[in-house]
Backbone as a printed PyTorch tensor [residue, N CA C, xyz], in Angstrom:
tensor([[[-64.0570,  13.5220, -19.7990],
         [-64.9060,  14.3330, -18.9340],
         [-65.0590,  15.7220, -19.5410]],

        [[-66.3790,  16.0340, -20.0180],
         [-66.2200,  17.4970, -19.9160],
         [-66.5550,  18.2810, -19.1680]],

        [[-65.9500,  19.7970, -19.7830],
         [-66.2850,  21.0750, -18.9240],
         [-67.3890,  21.0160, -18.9090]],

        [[-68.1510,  22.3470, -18.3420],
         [-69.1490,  23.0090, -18.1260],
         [-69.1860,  23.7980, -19.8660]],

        [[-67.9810,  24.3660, -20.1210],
         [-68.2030,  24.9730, -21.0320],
         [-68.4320,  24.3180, -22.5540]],

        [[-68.2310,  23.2560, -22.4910],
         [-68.5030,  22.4670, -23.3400],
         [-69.9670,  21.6160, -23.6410]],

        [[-70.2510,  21.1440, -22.2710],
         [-71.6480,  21.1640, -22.1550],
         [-72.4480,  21.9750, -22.7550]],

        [[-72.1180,  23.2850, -21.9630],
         [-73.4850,  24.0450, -22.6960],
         [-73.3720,  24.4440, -23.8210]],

        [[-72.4640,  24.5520, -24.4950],
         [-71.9650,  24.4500, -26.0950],
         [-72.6050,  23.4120, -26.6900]],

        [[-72.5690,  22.0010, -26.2180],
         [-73.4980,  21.1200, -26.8270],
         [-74.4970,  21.6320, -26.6760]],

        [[-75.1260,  21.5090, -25.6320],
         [-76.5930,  21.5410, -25.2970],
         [-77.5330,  22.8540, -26.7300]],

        [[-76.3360,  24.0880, -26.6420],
         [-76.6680,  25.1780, -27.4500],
         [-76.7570,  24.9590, -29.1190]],

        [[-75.8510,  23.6850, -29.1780],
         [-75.6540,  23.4060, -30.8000],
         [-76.5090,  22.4690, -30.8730]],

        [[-77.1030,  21.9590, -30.1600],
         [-78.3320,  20.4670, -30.3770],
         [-79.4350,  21.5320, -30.9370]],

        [[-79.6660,  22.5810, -29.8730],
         [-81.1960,  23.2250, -30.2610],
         [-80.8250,  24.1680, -31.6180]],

        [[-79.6500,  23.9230, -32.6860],
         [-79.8590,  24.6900, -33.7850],
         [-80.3440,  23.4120, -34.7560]],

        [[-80.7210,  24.4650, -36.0520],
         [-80.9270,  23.6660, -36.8740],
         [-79.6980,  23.0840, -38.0560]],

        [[-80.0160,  22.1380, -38.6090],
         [-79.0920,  21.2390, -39.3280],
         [-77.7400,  22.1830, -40.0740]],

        [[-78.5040,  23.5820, -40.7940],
         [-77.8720,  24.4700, -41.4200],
         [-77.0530,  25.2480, -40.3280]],

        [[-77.2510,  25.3340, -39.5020],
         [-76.7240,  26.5280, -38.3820],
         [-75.9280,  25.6960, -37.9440]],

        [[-76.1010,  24.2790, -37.5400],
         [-75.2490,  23.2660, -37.2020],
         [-73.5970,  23.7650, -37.9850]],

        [[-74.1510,  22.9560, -38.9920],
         [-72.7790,  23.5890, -40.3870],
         [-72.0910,  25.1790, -40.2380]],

        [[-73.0460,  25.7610, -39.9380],
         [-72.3680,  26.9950, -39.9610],
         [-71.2710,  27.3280, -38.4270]],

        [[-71.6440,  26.1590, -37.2320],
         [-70.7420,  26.4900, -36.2900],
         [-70.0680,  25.5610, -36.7000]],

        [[-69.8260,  24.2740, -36.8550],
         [-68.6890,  23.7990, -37.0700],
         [-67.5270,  24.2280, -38.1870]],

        [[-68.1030,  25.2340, -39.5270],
         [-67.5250,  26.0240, -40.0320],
         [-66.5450,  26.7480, -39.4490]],

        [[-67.1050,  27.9030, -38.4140],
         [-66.3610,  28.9300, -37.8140],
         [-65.7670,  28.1150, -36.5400]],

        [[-66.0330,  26.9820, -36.1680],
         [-64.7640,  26.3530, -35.1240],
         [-63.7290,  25.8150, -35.8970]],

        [[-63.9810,  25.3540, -37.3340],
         [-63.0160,  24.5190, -38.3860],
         [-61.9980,  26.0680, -38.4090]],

        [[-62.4050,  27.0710, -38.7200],
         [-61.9870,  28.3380, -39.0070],
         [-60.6990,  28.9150, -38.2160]],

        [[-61.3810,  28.6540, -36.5290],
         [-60.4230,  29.1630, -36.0520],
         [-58.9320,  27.9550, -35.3190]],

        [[-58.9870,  26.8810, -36.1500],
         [-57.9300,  26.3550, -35.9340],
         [-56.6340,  27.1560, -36.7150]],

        [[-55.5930,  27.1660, -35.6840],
         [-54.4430,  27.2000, -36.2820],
         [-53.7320,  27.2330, -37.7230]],

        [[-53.5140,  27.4210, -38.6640],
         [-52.8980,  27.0690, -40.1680],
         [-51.8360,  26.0820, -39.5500]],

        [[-51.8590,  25.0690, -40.0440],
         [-50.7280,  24.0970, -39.2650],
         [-49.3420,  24.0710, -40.6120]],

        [[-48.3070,  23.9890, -40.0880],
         [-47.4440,  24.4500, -41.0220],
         [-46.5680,  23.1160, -41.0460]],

        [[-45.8220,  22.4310, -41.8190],
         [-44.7650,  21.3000, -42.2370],
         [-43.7960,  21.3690, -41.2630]],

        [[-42.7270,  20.5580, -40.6490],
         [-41.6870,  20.6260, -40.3180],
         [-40.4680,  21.2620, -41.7010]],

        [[-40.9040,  21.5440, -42.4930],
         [-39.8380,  21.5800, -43.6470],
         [-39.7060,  23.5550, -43.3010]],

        [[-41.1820,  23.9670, -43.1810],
         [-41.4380,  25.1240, -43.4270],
         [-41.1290,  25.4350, -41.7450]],

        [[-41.1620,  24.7260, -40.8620],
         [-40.7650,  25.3760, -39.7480],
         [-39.1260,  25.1640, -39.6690]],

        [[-38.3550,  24.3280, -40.1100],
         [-36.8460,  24.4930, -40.2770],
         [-36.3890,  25.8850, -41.0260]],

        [[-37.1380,  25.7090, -42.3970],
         [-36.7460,  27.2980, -42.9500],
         [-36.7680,  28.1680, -42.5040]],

        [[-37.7120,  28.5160, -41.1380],
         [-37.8090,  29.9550, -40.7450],
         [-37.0730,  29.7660, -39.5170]],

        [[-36.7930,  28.9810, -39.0880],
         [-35.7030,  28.6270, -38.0080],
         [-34.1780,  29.0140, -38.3040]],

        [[-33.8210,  28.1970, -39.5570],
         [-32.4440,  28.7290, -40.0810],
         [-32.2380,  29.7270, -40.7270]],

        [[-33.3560,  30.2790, -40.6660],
         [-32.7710,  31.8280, -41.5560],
         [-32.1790,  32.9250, -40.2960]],

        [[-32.0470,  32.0430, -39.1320],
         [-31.6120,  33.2990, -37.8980],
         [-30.3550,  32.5100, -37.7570]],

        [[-29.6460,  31.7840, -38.2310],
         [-28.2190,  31.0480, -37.6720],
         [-27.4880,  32.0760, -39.0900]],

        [[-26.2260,  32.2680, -38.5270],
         [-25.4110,  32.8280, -39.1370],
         [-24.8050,  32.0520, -39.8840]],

        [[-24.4130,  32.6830, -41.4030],
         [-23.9400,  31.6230, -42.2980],
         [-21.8440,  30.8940, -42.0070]],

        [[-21.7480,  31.7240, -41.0180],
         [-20.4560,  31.4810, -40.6120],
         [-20.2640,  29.8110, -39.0490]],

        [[-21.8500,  29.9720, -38.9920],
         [-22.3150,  29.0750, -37.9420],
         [-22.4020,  27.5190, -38.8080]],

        [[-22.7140,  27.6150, -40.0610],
         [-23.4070,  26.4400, -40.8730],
         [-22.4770,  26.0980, -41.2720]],

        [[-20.9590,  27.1630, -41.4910],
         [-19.7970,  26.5380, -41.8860],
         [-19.4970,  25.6570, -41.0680]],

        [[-19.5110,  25.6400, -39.5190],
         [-18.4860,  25.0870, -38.6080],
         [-19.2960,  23.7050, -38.8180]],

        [[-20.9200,  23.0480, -39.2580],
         [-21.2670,  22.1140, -39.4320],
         [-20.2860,  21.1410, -40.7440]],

        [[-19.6650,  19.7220, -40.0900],
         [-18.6510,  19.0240, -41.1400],
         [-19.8450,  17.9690, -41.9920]],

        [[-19.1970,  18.2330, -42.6010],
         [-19.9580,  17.8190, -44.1050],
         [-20.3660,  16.5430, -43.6180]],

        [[-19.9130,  15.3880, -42.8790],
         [-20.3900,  14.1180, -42.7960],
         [-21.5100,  13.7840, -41.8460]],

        [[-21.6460,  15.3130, -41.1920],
         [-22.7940,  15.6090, -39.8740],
         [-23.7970,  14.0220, -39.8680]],

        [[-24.5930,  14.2240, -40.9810],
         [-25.7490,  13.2420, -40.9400],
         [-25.3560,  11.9440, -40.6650]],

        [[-24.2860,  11.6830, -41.5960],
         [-23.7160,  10.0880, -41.3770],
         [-22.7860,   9.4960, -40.1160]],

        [[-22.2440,  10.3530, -39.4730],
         [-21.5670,  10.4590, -38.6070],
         [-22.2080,  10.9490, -37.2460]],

        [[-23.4010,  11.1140, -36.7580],
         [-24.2740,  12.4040, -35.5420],
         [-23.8290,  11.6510, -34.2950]],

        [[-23.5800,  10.2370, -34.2260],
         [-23.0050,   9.7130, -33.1950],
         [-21.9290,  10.0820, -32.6960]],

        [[-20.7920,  10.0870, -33.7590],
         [-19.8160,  10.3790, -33.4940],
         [-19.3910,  11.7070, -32.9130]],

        [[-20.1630,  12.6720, -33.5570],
         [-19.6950,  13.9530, -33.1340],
         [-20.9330,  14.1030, -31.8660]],

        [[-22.0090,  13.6160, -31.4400],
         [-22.5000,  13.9010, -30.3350],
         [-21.6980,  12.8530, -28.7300]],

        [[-21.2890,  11.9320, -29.4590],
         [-21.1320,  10.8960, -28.5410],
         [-19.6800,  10.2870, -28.6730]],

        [[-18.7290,  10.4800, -29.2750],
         [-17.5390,  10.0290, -29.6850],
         [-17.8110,   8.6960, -30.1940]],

        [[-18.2890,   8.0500, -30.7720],
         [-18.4250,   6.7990, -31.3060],
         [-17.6770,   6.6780, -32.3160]],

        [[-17.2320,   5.7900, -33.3000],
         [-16.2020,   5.4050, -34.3060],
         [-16.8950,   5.9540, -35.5380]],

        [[-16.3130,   7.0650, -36.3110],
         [-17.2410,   7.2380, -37.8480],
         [-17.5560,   6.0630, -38.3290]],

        [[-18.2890,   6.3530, -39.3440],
         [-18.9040,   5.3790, -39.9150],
         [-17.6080,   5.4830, -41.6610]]])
């Protein structure tokens, strides 16, 4: 269902021409977001944990996440 505001957004982009067409879907392509990786949003995440915090993480974290979330038997 659309808005109203969308409507007349169509209605306004039908009566351009083919070139002007291009040129709004340009400047709507434009103002999306820069979408960023999960890799690049972890990095800027852990650069605020203290490096005395990353110690208390035990080395087997990954292989083991059951265990230390849930007491389950290491692996």
């Amino acid at each position: 269902m659309q808005t109203d505001t969308v409507k007349k957004i169509n209605v306004r982009v039908r009566m351009l021409s083919p070139e002007q067409q291009q040129e709004v879907l340009q400047f709507v392509e434009d103002l999306e977001p820069p979408r960023r990786s999960l890799l690049e949003i972890w990095r800027e995440l852990s650069t605020d944990i203290p490096e005395d915090e990353w110690e208390k993480i035990p080395s087997d974290a990954s292989v083991n996440l059951d265990h230390y979330l849930y007491g389950a038997p290491k692996k």
